[in-house]
C-alpha positions in Angstrom: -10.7 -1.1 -23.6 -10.0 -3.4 -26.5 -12.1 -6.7 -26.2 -10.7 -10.0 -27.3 -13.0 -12.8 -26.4 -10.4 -14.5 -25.0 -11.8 -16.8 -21.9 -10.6 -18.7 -19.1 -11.5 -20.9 -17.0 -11.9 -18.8 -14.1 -10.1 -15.7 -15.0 -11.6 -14.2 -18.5 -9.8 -12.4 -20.1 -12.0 -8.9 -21.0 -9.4 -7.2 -23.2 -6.2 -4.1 -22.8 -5.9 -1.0 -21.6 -3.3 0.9 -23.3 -0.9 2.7 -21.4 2.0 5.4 -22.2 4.7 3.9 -24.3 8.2 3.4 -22.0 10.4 6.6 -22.0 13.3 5.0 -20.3 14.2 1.8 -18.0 11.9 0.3 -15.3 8.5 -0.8 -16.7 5.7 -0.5 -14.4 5.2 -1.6 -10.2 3.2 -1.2 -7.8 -0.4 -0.5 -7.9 -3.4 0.2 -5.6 -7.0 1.1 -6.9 -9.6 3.7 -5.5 -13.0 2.3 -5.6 -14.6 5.4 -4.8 -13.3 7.6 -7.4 -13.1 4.3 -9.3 -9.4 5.0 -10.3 -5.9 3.1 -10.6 -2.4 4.0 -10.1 0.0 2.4 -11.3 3.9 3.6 -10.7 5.0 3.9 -14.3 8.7 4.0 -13.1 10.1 4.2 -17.0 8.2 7.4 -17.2 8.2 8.9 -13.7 5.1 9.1 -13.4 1.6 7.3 -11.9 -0.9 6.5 -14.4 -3.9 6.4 -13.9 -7.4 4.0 -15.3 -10.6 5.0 -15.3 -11.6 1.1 -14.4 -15.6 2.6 -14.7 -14.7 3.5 -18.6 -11.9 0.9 -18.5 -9.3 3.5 -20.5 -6.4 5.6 -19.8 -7.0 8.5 -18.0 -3.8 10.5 -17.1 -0.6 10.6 -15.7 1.0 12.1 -12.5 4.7 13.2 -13.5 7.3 14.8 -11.8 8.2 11.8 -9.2 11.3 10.5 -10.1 11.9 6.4 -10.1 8.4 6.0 -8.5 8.1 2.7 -7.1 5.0 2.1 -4.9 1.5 3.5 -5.2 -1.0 3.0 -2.2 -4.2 4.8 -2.1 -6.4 5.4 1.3 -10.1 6.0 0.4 -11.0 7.3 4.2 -8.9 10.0 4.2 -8.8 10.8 0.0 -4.6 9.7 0.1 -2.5 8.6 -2.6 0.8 8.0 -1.5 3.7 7.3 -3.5 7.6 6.0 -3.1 9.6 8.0 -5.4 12.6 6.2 -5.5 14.7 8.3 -7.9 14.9 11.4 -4.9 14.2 9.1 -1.8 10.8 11.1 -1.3 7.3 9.6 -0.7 4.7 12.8 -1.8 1.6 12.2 -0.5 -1.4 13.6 -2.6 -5.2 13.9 -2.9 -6.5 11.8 -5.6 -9.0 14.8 -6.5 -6.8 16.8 -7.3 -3.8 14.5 -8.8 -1.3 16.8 -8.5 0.4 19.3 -5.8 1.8 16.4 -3.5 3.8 17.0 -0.9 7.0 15.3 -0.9 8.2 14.6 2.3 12.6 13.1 2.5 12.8 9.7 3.5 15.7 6.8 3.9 17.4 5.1 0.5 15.3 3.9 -2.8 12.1 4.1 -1.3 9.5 1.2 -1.9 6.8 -0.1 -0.3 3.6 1.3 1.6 1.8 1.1 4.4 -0.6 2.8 6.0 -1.6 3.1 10.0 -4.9 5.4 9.1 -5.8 6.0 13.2 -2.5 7.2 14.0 -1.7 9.4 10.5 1.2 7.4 10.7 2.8 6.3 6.8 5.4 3.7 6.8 8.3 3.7 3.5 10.2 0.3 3.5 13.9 1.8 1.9 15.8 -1.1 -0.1 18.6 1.3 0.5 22.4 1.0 -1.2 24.8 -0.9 1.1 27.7 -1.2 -0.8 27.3 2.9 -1.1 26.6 3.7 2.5 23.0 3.6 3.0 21.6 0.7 4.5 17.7 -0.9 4.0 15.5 0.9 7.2 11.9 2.2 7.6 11.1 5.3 7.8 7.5 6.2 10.0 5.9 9.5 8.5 3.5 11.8 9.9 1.0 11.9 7.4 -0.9 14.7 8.8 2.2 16.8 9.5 4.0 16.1 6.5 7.1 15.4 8.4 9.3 12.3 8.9 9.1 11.0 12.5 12.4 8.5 12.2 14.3 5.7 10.2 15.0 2.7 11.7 17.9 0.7 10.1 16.1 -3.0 8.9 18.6 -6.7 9.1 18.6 -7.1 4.9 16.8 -5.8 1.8 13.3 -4.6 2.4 10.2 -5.8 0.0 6.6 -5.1 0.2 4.5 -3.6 3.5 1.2 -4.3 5.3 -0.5 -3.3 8.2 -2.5 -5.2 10.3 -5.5 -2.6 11.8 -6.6 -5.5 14.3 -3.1 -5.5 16.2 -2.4 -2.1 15.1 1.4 -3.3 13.1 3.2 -3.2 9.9 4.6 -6.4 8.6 7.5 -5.4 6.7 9.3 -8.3 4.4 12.9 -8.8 4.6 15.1 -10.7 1.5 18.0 -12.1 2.9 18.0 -13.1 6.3 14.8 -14.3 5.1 12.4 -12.8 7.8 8.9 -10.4 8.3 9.7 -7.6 10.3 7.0 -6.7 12.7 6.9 -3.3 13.5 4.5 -1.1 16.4 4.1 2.5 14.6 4.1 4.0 18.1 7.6 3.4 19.1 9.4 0.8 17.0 12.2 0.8 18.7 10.8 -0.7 21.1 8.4 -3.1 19.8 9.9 -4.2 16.9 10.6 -8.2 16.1 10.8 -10.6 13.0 9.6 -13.5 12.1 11.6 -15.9 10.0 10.7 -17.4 6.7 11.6 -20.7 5.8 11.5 -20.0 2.2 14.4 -17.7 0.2 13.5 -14.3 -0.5 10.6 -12.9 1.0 8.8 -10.9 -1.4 4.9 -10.1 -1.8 2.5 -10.1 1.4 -1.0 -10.0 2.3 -2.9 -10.0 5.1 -5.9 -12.8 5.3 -7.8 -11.2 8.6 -10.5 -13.7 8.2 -8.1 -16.4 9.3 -5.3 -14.2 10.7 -2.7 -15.3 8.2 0.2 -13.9 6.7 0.6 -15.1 3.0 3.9 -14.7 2.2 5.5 -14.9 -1.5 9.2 -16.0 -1.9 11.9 -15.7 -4.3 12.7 -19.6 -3.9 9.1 -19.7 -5.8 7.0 -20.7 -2.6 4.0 -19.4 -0.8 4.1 -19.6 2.7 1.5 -19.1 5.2 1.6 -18.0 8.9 -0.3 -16.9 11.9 -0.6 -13.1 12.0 -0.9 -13.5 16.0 2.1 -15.8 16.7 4.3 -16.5 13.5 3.9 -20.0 13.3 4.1 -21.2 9.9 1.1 -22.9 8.9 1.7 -24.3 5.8 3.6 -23.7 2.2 3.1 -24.4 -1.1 4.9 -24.0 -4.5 4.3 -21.8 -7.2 5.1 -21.4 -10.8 8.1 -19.2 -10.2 9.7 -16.7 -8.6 6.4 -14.2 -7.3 6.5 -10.5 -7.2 3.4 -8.7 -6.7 0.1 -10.6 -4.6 -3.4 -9.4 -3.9 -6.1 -11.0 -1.9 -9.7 -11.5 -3.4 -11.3 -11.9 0.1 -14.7 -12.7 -1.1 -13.7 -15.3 -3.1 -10.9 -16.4 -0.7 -8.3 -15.9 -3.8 -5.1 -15.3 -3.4 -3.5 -13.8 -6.9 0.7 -14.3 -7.5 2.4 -12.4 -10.4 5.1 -14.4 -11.6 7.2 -12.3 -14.0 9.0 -15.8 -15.6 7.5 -17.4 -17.6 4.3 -13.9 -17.5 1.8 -15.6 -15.4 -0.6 -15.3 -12.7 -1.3 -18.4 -9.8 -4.8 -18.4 -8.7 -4.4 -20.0 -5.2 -7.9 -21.2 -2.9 -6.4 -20.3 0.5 -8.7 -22.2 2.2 -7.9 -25.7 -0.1 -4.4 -24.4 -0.1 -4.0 -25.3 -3.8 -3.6 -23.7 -7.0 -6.6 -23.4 -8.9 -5.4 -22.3 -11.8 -2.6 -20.3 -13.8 -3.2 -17.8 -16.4 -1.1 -16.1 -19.0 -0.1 -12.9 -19.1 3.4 -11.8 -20.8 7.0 -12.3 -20.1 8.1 -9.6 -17.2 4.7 -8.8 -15.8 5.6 -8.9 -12.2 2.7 -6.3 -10.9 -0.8 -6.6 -10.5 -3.7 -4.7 -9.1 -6.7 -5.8 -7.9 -10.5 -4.1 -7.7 -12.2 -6.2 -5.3 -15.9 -4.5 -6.0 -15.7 -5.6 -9.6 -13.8 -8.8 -8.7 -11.3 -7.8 -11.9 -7.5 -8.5 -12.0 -5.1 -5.8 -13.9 -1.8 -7.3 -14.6 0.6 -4.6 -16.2 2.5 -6.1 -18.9 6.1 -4.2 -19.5 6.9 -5.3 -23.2 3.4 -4.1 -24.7 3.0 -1.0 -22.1 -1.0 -2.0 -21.6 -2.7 -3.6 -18.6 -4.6 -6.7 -19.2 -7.6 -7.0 -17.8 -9.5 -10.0 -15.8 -13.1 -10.9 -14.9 -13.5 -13.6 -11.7 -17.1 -15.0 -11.4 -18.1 -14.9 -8.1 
């Protein structure tokens, strides 16, 4: 990792990690770290591939190839799981990250996307952003982990964003563009149990469960963060950001709440307690995706014009 000695007020600024140059379109998005192994995967979707960080040695290590317009990256440390939406051939492959390599690729709805994980019942849910205008509209598929099979797809109101689940009530929280809403979703019949939540902010895109204080934390397109009981939906309280957010990740020690903002390049440090922005770093024009390593308290934002990661140290 190349230092720099650059430092901030609260995020410092330890130095790069260089990554593969670009071989076509896309950049990089989304991320998920295995403490454990003390790894990172990043979906290089310009190169089809996941790359991987030693974060211990804080350098490239390798790439996963072969999954085509690879979107999402989630890793389950209980059960040795990397996951990935591969949205180029509407797969998610599920793989051990000893081994990185041999997934399983199991068919799934349109332009897979994002994660999320139900470890007790083996159960994987694939938000689809699917292709109206061609036929195929944005669903869920639920996946049988275990099984490698696909249990169903459930056609979803609009656009589907980023996924969570919530182990305390046992759901996925699934976000919704446009009607702006969270869908909540019970793995073990959906059908069934399925309900949304609306947002009143345009564009739901990142979200992260706060299980401390049973919130939702919500980033929209409209450039606002809203909050909202995990129990009930009631919207607790919003706040504006810097710009339009992409990718967020909870620092729960510190009760952090990080927001990639791809325009201007930027990352807002919000206190969720205070509910105010602490602070907003710098990172480069397009860098929409971050990952977070909660044992080290360090930030990776992936910057798309320099093909590196930047890399941040919070205090605690």
């Amino acid at each position: 990792m190349k230092k720099t000695g650059v430092e901030l007020t609260r995020l410092t600024l330890l130095g790069h990690v260089e990554l593969p140059a670009h071989r076509g379109e896309g950049g990089f998005d989304h991320a998920s770290t295995d403490h454990g192994r003390g790894r990172l995967y990043v979906a290089h979707t310009a190169n089809d591939a996941v790359d991987v960080i030693d974060i211990k040695e804080g350098r490239y290590f390798a790439s996963i190839e072969d999954l085509r317009g690879v979107a999402g990256a989630l890793v389950h440390e209980g059960e040795d799981l990397l996951f990935t939406s591969n949205r180029g051939e509407n797969t998610v492959a599920i793989m051990s990250p000893a081994s990185e390599g041999s997934p399983i690729k199991v068919v799934v709805g349109h332009r897979p996307n994002g994660l999320a994980y139900d470890p007790e019942r083996g159960v994987l849910l694939c938000a689809n952003v699917g292709d109206p205008g061609g036929g195929h509209p944005p669903s869920v598929t639920l996946v049988d982990v275990r099984a490698g099979r696909p249990l169903a797809t459930y056609p979803m109101p609009g656009r589907t964003r980023w996924a969570i689940f919530d182990p305390e009530q046992r759901l996925f929280f699934v976000n919704i563009a446009d009607p702006p809403r969270i869908a909540v979703i019970g793995p073990g019949n959906p059908e069934q149990g399925e309900r949304y939540i609306d947002i009143p902010a345009r564009g739901p895109h990142g979200l992260e469960l706060d299980p401390s204080g049973h919130r939702l934390l919500c980033a929209c397109d409209g450039g606002n963060l809203v909050s909202l009981d995990s129990r009930s939906g009631e919207v607790l309280a919003t706040l504006k950001l810097t710009g339009a957010p992409d990718v967020v990740f909870l620092n729960r020690s510190l009760g952090h709440l990080y927001v990639a903002i791809g325009d201007p390049g930027v990352i807002d440090v919000i206190d969720i307690d205070a509910w105010k922005t602490v602070e907003v770093v710098p990172t480069e024009r397009g860098a929409h995706t971050l990952a977070h390593d909660e044992d080290a308290n360090r930030v990776y934002a992936f910057l798309p014009l320099t093909h590196r990661a930047a890399v941040f140290q919070e205090e605690a």
